[in-house]
C-alpha positions in Angstrom: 21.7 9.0 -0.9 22.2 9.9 -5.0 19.9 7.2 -6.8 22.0 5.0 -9.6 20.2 4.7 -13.5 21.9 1.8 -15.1 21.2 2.8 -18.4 22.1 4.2 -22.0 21.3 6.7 -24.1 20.5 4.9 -27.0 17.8 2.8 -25.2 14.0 4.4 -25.2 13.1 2.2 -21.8 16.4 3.9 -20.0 14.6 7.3 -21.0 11.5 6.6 -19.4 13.1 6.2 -15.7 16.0 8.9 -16.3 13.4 11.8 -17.7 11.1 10.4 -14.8 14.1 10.8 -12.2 15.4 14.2 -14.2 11.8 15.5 -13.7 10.9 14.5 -10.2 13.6 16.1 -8.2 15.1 13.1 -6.6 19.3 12.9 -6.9 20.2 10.3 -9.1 23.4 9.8 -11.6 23.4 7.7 -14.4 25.6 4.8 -14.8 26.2 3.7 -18.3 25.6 0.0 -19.7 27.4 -1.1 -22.8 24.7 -2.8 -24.4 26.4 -2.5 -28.0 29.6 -4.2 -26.4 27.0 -7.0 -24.7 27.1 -6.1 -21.2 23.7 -6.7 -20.3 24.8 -10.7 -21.4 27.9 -10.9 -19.1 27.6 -13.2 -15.7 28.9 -10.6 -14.0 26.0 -7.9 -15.3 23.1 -11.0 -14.3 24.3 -11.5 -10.9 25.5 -8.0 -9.4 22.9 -6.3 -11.8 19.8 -7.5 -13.6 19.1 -10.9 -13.4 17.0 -10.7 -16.8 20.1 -9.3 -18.1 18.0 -5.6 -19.0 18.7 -2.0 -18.6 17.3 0.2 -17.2 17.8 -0.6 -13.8 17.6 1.3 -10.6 19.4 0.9 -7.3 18.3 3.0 -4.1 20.6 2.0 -1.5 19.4 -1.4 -0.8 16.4 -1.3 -2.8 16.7 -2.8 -6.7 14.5 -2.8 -9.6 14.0 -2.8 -13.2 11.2 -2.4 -15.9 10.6 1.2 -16.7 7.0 1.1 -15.4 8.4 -0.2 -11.8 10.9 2.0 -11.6 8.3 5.0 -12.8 6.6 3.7 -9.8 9.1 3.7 -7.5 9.7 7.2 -8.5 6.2 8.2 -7.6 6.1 6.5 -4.3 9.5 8.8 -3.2 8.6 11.9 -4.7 4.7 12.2 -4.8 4.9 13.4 -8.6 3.6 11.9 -11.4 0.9 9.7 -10.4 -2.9 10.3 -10.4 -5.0 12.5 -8.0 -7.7 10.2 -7.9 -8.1 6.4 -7.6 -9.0 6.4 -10.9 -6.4 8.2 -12.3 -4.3 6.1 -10.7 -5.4 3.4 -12.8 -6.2 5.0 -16.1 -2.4 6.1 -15.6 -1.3 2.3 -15.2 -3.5 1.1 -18.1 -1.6 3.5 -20.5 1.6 2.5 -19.4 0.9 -1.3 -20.3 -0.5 0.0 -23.4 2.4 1.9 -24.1 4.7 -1.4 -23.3 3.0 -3.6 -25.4 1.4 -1.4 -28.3 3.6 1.5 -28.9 7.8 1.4 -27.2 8.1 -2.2 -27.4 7.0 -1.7 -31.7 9.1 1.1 -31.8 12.2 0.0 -29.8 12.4 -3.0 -31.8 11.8 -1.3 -35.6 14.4 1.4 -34.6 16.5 -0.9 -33.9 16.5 -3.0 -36.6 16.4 0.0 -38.9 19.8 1.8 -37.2 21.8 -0.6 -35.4 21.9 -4.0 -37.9 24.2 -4.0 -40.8 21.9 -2.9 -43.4 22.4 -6.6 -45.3 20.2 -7.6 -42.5 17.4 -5.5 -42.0 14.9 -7.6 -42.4 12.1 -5.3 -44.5 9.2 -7.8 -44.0 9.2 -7.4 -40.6 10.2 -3.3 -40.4 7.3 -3.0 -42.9 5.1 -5.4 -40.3 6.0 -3.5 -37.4 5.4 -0.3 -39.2 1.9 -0.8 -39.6 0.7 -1.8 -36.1 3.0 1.2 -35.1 0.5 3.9 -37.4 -2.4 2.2 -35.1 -0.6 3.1 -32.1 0.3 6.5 -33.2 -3.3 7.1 -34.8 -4.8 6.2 -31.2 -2.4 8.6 -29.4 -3.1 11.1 -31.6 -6.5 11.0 -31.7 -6.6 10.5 -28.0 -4.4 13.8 -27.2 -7.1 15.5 -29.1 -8.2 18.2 -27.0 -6.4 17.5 -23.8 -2.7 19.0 -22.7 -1.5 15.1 -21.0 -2.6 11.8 -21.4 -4.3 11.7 -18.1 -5.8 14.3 -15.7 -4.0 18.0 -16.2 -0.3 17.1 -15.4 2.1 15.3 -16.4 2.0 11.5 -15.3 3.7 8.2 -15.6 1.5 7.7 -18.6 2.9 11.1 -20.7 6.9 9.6 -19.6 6.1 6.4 -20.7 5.1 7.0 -24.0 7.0 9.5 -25.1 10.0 7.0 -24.6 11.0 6.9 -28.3 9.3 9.7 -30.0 12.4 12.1 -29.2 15.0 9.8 -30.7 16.2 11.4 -34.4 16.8 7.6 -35.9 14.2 6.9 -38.6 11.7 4.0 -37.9 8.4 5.2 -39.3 7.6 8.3 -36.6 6.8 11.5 -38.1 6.1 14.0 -36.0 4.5 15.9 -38.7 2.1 13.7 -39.3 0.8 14.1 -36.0 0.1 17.4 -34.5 -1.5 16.3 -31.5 1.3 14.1 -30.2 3.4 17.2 -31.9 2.4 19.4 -29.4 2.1 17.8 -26.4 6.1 16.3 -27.3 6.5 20.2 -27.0 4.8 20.9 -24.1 7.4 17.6 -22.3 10.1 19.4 -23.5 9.4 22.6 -22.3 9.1 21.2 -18.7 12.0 22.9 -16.4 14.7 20.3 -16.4 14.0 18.2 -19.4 16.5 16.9 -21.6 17.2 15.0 -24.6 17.8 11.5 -24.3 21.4 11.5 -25.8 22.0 14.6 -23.2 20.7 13.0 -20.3 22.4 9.6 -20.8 25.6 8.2 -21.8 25.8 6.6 -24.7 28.4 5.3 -27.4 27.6 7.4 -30.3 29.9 5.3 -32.9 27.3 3.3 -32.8 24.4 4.9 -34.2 23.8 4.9 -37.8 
């Protein structure tokens, strides 16, 4: 049975899951989300989708979820890729993920947004500046952390590498240069060059009127 992404292409969470599924081998299609046109706030979209009124969500015949990381997860479980090949791996793998969550996407989801998809009258500079700053820590940390070493844990690619590269292919300014960063330059290269890997506006559907 073909596995169904509720997602978009503009969202950096939806990219996680869909390069995760793209990756692993499993069939899936995606199935787009309006989330410009509010569809994640409908009834309808909170009781025959996503309760906490989110994408990305994933359906497997009877099975449901949401959350990037869980559906990462899921992913693992039914195609033995991307998880650890020790117990310890396991969790060094999950410990970047969170980190990722709460350090580095949800920053960067947020200042993208609020940089690309607000009328400019209300981009609120305090805060873009704000968010900005912790997001140099997080990059600095990556960076410095990639130092030496192909993936973020072990010698493969993991839930830890597809969770935080989330954002960094998106071409919308909100402080990420990749420039700046040759460590987390390369190893973007070395994701991309993976058999199968796409672009997040190529592997999801998306409304492209509007992006800034």
């Amino acid at each position: 049975m073909t596995m169904k992404l509720y997602c978009f292409g503009e969202s950096g969470n939806s990219y996680k899951a869909a390069l995760a599924l793209q990756l692993s081998g499993l069939q899936w299609e995606p199935v787009f989300v309006d989330f410009f046109k509010g569809e994640t706030r409908t009834p309808e979209y909170r009781a025959n989708v996503n309760e906490l009124g989110e994408a990305p969500v994933l359906v497997d015949g009877e099975f449901k979820t949401g959350q990037s990381g869980a559906i990462q997860a899921y992913i693992t479980e039914r195609s033995g890729k991307f998880g650890g090949k020790t117990h310890e791996e396991n969790y060094e793998i999950f410990r970047w993920v969170l980190w990722d969550n709460h350090k580095l996407s949800s920053m960067a989801g947020v200042t993208r947004f609020l940089m690309n998809f607000l009328p400019e009258d209300k981009r609120p500079a305090e805060v873009i500046a704000f968010n900005q700053g912790r997001l140099r820590g997080a990059y600095e940390l990556l960076n410095n952390h990639l130092d030496g070493r192909d993936w973020i844990v072990g010698d493969g690619i993991t839930n830890a590498d597809l969770s935080c590269c989330g954002y960094l292919y998106y071409p919308e300014p909100f402080g990420f240069d990749r420039a700046e960063w040759p460590h987390i330059d390369a190893w973007l290269d070395r994701i991309s060059a993976l058999p199968g890997w796409k672009h997040p506006y190529d592997l999801m559907p998306g409304n492209p009127s509007d992006r800034a």
